[in-house]
N, CA, C and O atoms as a Maestro MAE file, in Angstrom:
{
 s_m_m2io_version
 :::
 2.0.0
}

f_m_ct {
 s_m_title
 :::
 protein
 m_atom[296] {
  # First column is atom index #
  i_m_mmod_type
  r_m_x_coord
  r_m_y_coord
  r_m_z_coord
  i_m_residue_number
  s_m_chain_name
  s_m_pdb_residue_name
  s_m_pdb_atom_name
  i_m_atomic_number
  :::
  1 25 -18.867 -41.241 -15.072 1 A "UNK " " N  " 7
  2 3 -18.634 -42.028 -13.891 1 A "UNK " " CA " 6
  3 2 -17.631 -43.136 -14.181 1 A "UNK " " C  " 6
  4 15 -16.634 -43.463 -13.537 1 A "UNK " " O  " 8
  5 25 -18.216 -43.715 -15.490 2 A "UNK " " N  " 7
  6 3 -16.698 -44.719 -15.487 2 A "UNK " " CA " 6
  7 2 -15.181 -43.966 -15.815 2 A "UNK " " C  " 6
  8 15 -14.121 -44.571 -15.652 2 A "UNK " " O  " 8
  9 25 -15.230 -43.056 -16.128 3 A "UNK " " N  " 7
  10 3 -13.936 -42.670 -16.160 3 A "UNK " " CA " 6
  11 2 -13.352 -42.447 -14.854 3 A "UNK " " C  " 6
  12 15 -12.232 -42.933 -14.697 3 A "UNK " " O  " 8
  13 25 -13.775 -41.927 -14.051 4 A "UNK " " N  " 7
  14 3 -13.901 -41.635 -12.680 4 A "UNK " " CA " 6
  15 2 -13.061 -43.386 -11.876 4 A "UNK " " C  " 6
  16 15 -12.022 -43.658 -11.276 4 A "UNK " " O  " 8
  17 25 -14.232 -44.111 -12.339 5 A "UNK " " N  " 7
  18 3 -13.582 -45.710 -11.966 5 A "UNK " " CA " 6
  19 2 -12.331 -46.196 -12.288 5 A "UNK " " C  " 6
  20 15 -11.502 -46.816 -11.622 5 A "UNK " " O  " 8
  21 25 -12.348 -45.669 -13.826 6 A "UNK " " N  " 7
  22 3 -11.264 -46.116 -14.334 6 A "UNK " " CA " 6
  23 2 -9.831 -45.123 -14.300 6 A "UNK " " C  " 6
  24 15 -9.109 -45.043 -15.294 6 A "UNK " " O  " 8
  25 25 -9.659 -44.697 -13.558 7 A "UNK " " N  " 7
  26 3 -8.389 -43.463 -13.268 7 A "UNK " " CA " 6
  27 2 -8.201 -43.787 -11.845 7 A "UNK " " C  " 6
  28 15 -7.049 -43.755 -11.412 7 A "UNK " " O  " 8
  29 25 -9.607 -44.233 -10.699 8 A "UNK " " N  " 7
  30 3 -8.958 -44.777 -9.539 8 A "UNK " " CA " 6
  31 2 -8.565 -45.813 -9.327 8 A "UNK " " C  " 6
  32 15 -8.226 -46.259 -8.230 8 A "UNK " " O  " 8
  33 25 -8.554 -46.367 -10.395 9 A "UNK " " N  " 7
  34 3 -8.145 -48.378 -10.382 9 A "UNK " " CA " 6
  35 2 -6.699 -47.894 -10.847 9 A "UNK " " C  " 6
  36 15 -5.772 -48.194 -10.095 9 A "UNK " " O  " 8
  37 25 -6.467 -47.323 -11.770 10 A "UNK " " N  " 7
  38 3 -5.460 -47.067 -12.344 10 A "UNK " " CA " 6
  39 2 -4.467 -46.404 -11.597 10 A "UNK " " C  " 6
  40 15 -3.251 -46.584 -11.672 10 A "UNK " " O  " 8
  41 25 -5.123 -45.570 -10.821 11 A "UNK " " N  " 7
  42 3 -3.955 -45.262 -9.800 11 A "UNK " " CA " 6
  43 2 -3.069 -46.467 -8.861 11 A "UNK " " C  " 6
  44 15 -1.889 -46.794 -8.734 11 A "UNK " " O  " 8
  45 25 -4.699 -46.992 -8.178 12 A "UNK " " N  " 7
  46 3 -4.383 -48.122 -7.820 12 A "UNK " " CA " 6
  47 2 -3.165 -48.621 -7.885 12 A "UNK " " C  " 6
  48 15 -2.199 -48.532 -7.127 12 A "UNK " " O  " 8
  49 25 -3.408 -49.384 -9.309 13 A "UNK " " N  " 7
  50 3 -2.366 -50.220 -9.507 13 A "UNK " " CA " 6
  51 2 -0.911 -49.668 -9.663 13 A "UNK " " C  " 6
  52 15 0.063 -50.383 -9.428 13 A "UNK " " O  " 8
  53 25 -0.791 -48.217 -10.114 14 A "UNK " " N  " 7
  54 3 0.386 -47.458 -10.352 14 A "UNK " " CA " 6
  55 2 1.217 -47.346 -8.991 14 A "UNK " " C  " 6
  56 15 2.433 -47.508 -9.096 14 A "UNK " " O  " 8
  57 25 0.532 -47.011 -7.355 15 A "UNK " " N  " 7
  58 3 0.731 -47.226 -6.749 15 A "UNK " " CA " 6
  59 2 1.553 -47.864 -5.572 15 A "UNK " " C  " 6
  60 15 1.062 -48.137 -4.476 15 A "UNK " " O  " 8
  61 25 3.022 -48.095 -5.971 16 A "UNK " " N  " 7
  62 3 3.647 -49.620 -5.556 16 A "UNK " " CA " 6
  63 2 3.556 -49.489 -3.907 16 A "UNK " " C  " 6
  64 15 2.901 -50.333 -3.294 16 A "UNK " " O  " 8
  65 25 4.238 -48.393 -3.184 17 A "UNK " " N  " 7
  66 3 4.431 -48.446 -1.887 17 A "UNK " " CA " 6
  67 2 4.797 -46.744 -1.339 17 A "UNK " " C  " 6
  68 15 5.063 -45.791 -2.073 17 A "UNK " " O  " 8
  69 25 4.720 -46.752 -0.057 18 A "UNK " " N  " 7
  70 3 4.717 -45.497 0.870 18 A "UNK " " CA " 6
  71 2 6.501 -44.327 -0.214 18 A "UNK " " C  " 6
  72 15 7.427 -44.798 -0.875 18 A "UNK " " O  " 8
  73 25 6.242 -43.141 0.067 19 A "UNK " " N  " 7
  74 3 7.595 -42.663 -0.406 19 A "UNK " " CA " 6
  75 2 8.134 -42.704 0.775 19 A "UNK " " C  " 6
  76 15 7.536 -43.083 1.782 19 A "UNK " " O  " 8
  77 25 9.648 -42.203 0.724 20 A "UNK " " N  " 7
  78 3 10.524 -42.642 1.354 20 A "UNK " " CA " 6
  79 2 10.472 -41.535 2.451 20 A "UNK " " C  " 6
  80 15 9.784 -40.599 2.043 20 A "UNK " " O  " 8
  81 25 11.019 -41.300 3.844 21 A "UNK " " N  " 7
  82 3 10.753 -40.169 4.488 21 A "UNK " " CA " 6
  83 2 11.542 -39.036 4.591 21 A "UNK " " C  " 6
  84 15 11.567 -38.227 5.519 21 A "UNK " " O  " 8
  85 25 12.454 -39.042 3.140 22 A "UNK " " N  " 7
  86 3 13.505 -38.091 2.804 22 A "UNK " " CA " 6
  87 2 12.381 -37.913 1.637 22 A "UNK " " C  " 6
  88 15 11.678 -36.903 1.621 22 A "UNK " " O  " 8
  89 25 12.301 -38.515 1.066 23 A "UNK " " N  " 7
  90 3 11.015 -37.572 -0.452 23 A "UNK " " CA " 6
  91 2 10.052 -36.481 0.720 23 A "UNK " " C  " 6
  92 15 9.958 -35.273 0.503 23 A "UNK " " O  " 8
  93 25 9.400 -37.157 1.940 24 A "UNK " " N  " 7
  94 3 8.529 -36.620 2.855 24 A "UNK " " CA " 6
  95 2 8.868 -35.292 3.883 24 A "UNK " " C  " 6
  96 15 8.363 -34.686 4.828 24 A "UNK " " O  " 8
  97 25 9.918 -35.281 3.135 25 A "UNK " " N  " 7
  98 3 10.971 -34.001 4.077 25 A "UNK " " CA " 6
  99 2 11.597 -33.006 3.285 25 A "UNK " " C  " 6
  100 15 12.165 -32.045 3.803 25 A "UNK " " O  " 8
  101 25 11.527 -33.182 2.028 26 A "UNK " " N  " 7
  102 3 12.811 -33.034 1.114 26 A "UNK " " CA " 6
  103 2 12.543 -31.263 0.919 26 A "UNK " " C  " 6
  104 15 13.357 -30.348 0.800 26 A "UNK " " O  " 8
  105 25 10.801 -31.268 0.955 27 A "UNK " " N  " 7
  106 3 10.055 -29.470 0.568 27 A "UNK " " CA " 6
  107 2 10.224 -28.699 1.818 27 A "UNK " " C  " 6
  108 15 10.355 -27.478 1.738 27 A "UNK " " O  " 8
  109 25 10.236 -29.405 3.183 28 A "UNK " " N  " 7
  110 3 10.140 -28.912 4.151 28 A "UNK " " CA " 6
  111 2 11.874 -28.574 4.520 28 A "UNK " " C  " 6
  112 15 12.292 -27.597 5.141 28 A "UNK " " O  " 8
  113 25 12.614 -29.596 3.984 29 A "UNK " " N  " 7
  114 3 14.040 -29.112 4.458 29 A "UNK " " CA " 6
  115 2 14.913 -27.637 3.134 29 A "UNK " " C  " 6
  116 15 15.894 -26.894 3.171 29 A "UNK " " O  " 8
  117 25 13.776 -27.937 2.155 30 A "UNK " " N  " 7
  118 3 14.155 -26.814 0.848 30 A "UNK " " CA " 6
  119 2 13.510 -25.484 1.088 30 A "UNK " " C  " 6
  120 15 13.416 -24.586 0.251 30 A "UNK " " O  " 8
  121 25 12.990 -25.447 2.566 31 A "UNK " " N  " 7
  122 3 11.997 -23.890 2.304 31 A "UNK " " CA " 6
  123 2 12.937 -23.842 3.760 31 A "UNK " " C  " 6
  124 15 13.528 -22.763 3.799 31 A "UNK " " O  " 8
  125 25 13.175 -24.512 4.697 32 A "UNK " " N  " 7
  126 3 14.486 -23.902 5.874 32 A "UNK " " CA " 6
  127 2 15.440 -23.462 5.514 32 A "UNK " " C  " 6
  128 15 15.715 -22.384 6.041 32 A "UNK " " O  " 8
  129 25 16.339 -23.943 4.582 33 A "UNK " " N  " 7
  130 3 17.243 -23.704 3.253 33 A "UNK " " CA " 6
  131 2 16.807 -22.158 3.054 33 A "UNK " " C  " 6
  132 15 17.095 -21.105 3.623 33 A "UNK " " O  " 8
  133 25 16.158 -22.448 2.211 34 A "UNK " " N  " 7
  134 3 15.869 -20.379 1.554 34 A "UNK " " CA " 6
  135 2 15.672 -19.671 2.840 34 A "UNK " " C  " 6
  136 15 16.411 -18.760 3.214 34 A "UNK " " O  " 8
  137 25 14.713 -20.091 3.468 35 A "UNK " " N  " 7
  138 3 14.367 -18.776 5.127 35 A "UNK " " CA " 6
  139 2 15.985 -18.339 5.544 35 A "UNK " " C  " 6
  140 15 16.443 -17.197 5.584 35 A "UNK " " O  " 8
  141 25 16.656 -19.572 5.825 36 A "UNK " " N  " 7
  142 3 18.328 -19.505 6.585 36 A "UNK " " CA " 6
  143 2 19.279 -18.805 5.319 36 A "UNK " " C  " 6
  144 15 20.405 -18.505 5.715 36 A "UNK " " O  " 8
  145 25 19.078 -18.570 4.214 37 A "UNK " " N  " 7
  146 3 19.693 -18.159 2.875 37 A "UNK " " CA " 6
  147 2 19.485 -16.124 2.803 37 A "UNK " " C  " 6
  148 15 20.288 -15.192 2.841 37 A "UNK " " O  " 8
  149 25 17.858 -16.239 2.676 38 A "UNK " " N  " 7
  150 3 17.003 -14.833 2.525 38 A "UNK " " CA " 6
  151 2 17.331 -14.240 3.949 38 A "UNK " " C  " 6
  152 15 18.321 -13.519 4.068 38 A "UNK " " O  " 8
  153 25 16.348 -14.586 5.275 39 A "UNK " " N  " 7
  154 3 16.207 -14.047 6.702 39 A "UNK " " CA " 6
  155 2 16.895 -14.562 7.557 39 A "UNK " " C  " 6
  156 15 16.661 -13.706 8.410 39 A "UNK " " O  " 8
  157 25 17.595 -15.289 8.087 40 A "UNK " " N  " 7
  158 3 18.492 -15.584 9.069 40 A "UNK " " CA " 6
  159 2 19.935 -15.331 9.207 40 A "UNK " " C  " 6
  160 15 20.617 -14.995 10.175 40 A "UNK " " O  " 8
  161 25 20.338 -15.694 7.436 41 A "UNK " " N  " 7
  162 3 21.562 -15.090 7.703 41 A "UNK " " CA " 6
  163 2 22.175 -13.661 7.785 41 A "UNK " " C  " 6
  164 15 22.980 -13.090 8.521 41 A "UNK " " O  " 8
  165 25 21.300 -13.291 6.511 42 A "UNK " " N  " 7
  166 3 21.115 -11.504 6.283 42 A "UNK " " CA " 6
  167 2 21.438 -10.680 7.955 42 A "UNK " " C  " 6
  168 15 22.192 -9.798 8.366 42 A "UNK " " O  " 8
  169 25 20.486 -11.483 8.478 43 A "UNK " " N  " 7
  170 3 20.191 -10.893 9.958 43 A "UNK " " CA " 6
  171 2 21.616 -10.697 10.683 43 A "UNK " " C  " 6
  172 15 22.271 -9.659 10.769 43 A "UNK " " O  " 8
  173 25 21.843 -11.663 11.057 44 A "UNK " " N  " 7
  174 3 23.264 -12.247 11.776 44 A "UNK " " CA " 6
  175 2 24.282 -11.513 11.107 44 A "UNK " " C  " 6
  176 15 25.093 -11.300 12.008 44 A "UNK " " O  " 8
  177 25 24.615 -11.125 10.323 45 A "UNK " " N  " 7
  178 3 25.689 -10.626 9.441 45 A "UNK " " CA " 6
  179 2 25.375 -8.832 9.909 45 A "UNK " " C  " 6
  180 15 26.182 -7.933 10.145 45 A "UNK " " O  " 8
  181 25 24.050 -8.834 9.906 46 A "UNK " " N  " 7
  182 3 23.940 -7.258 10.318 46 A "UNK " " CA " 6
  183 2 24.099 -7.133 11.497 46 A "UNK " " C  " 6
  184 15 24.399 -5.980 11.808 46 A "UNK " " O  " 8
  185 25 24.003 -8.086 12.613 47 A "UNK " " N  " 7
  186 3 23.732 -8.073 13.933 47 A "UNK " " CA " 6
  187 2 25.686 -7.905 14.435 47 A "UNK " " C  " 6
  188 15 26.184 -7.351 15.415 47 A "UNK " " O  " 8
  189 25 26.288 -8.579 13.379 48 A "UNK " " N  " 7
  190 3 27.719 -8.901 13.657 48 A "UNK " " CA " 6
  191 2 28.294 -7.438 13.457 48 A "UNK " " C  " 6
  192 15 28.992 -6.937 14.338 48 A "UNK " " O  " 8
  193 25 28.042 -6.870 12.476 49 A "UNK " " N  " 7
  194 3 28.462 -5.269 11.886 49 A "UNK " " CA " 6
  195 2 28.334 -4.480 12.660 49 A "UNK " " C  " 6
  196 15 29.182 -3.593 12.761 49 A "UNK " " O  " 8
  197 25 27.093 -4.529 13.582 50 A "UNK " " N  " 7
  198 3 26.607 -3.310 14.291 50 A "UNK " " CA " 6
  199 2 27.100 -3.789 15.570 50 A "UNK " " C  " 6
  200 15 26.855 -2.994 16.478 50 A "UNK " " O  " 8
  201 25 27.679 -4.774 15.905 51 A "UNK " " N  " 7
  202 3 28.470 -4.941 17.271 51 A "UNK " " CA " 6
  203 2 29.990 -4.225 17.189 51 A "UNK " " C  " 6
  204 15 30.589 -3.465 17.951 51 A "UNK " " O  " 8
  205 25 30.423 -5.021 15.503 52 A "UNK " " N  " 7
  206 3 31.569 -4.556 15.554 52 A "UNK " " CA " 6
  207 2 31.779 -2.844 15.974 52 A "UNK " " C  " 6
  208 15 32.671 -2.295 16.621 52 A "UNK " " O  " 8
  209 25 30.775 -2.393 15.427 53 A "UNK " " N  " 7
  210 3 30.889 -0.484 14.877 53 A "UNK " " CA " 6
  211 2 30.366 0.113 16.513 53 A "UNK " " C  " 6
  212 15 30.760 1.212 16.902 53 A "UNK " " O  " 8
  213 25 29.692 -0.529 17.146 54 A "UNK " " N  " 7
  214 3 29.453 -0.073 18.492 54 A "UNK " " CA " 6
  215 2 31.041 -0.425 18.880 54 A "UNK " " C  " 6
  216 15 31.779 0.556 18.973 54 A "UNK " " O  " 8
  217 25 31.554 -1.573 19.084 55 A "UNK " " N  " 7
  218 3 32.704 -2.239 19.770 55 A "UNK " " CA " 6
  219 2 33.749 -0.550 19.452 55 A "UNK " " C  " 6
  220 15 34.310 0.074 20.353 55 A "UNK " " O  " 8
  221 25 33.750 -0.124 17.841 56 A "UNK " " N  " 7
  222 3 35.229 0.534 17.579 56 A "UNK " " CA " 6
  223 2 34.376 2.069 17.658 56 A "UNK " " C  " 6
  224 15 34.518 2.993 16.857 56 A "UNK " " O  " 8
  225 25 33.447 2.046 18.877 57 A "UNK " " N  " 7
  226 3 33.196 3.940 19.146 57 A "UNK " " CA " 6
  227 2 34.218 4.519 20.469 57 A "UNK " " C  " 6
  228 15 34.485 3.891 21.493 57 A "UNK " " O  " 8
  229 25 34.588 5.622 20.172 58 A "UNK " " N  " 7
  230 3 35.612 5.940 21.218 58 A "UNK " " CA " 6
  231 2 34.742 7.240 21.956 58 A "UNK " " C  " 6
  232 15 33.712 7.598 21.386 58 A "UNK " " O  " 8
  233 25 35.124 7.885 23.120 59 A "UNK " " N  " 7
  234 3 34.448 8.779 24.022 59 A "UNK " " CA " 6
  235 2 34.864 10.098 22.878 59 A "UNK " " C  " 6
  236 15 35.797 10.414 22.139 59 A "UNK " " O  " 8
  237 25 33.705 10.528 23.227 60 A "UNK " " N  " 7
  238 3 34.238 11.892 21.770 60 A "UNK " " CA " 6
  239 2 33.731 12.177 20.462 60 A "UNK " " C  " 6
  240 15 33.696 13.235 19.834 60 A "UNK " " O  " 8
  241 25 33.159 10.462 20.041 61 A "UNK " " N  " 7
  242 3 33.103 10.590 18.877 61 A "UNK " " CA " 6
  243 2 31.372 10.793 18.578 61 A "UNK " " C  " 6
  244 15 30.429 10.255 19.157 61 A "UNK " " O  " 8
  245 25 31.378 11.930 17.273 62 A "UNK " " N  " 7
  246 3 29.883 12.428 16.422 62 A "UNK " " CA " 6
  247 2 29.412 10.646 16.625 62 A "UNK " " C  " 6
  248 15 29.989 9.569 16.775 62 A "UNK " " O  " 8
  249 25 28.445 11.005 16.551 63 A "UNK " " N  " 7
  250 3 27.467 9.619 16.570 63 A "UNK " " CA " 6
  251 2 25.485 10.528 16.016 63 A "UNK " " C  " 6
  252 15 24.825 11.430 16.532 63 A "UNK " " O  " 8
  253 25 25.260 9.617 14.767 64 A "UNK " " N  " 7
  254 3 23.767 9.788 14.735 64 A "UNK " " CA " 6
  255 2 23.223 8.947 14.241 64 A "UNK " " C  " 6
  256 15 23.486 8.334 13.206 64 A "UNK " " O  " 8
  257 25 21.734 8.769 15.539 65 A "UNK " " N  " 7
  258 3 21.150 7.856 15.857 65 A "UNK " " CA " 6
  259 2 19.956 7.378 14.929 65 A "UNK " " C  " 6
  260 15 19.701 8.171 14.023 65 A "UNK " " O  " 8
  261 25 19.204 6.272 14.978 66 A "UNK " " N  " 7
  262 3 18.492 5.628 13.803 66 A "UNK " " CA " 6
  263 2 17.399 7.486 13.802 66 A "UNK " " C  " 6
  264 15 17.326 8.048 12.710 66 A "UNK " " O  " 8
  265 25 17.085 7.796 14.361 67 A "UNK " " N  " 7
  266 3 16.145 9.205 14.400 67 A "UNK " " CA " 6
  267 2 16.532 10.217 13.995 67 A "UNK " " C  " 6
  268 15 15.688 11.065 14.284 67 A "UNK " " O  " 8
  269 25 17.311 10.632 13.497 68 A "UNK " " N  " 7
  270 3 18.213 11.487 13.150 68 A "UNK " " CA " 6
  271 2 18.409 12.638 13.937 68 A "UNK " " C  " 6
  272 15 18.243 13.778 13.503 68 A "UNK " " O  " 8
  273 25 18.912 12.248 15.587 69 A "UNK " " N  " 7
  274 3 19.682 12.455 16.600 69 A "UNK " " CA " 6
  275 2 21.105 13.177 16.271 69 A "UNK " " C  " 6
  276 15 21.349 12.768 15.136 69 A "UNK " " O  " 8
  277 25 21.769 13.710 16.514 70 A "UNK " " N  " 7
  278 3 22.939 14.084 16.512 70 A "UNK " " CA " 6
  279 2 23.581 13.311 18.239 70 A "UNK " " C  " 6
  280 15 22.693 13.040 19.047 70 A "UNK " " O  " 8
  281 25 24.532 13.127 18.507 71 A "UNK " " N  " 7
  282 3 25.436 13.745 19.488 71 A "UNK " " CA " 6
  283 2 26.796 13.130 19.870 71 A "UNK " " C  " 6
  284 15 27.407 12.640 18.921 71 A "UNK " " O  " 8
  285 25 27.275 13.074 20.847 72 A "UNK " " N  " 7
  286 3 28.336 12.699 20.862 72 A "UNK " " CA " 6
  287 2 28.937 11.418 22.189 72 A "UNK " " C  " 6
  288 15 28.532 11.515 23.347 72 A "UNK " " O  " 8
  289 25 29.464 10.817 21.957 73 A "UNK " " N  " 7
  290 3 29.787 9.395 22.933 73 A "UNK " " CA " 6
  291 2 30.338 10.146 24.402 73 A "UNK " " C  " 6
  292 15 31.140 11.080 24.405 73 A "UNK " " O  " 8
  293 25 29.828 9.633 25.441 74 A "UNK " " N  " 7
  294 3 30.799 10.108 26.440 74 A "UNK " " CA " 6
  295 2 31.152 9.305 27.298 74 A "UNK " " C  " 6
  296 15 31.962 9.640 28.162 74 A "UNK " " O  " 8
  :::
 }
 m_bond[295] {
  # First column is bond index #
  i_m_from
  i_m_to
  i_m_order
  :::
  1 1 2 1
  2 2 3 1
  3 3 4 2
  4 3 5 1
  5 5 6 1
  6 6 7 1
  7 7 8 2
  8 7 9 1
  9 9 10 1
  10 10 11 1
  11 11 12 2
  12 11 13 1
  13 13 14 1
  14 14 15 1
  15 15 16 2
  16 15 17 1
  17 17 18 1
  18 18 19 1
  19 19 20 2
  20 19 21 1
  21 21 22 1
  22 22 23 1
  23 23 24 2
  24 23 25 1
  25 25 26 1
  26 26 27 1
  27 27 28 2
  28 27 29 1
  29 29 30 1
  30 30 31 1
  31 31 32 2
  32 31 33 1
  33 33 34 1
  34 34 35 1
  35 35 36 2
  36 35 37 1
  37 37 38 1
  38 38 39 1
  39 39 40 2
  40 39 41 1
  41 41 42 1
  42 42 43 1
  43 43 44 2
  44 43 45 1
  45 45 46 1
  46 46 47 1
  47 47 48 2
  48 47 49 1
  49 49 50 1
  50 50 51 1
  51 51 52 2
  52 51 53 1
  53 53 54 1
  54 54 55 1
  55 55 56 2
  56 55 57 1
  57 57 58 1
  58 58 59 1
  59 59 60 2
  60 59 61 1
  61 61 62 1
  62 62 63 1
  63 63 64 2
  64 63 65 1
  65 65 66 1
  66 66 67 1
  67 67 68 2
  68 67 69 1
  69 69 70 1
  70 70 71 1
  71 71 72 2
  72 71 73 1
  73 73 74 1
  74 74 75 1
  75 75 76 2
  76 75 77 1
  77 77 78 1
  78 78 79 1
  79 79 80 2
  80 79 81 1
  81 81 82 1
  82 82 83 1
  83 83 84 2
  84 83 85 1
  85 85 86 1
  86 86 87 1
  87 87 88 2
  88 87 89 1
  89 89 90 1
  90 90 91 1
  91 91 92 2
  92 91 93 1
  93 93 94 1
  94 94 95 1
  95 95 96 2
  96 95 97 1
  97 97 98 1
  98 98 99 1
  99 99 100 2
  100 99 101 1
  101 101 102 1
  102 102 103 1
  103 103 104 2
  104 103 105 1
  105 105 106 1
  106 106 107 1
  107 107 108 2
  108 107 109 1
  109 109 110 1
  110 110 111 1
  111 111 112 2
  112 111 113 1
  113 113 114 1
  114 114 115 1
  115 115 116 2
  116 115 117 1
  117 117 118 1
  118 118 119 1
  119 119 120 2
  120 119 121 1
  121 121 122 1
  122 122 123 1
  123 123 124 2
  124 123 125 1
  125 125 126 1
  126 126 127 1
  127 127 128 2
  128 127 129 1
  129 129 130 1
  130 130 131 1
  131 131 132 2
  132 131 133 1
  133 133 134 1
  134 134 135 1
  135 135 136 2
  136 135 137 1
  137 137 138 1
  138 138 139 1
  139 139 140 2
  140 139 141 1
  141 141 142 1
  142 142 143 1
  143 143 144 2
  144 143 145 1
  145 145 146 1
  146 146 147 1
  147 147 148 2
  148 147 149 1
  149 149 150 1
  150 150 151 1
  151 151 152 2
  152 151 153 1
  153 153 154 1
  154 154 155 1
  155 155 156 2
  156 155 157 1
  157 157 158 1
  158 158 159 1
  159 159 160 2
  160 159 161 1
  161 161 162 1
  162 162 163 1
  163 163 164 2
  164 163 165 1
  165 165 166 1
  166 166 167 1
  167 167 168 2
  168 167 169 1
  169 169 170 1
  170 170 171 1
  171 171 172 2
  172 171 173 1
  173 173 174 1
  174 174 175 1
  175 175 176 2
  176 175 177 1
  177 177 178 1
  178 178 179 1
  179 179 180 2
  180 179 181 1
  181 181 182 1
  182 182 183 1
  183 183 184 2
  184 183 185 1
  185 185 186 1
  186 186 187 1
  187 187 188 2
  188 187 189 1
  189 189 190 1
  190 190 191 1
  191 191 192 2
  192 191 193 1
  193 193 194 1
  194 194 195 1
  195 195 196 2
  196 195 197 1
  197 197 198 1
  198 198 199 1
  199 199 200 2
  200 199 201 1
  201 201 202 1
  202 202 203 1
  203 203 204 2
  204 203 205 1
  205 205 206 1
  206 206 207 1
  207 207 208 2
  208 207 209 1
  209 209 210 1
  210 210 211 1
  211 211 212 2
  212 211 213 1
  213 213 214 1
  214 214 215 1
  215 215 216 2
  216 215 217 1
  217 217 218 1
  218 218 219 1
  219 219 220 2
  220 219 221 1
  221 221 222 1
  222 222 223 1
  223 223 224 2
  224 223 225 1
  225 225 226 1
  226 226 227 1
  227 227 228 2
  228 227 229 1
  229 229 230 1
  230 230 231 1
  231 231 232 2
  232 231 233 1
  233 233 234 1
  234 234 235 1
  235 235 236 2
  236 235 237 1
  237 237 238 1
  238 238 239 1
  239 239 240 2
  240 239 241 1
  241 241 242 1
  242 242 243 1
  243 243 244 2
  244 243 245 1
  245 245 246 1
  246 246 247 1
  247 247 248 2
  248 247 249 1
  249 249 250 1
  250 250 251 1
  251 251 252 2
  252 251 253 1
  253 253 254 1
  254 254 255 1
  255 255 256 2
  256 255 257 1
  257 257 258 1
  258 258 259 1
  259 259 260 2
  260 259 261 1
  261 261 262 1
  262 262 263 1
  263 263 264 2
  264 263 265 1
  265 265 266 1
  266 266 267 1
  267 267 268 2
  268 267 269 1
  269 269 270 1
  270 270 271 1
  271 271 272 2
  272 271 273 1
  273 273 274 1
  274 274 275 1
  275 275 276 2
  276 275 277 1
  277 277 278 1
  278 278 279 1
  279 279 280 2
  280 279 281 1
  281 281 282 1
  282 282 283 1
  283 283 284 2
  284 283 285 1
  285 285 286 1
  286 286 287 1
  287 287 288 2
  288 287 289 1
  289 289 290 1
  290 290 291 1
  291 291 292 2
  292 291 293 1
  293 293 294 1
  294 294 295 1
  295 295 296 2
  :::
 }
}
């Protein structure tokens, strides 16, 4: 038990004042970081590709679909 006492006094005093509200942000703005790094951008970059490749299909052309569809644009 006194050790117990003596580690919460000690904190206590170690204690000086509140952290700052950038220390209070700093994990929460480092895990938006990786999500926007890993899943957001990945995304967008695929979302951009598959516009482009729809954008450059012409009437005529073989096309197969995520199902493995065959056919052709008309």
């Amino acid at each position: 038990m006194d050790w117990l006492i003596s580690t919460a006094a000690a904190q206590a005093q170690g204690a000086s004042g509140q952290p700052s509200a950038l220390t209070s942000f700093l994990p929460l703005i480092l895990i938006f970081v990786v999500f926007y790094f890993l899943l957001i951008r990945p995304q967008t970059k695929r979302a951009k590709e598959h516009r482009a490749m729809i954008a450059a299909l012409e009437v005529g052309a073989e096309v197969v679909t995520n199902g493995g569809i065959l056919g052709k644009v008309t």
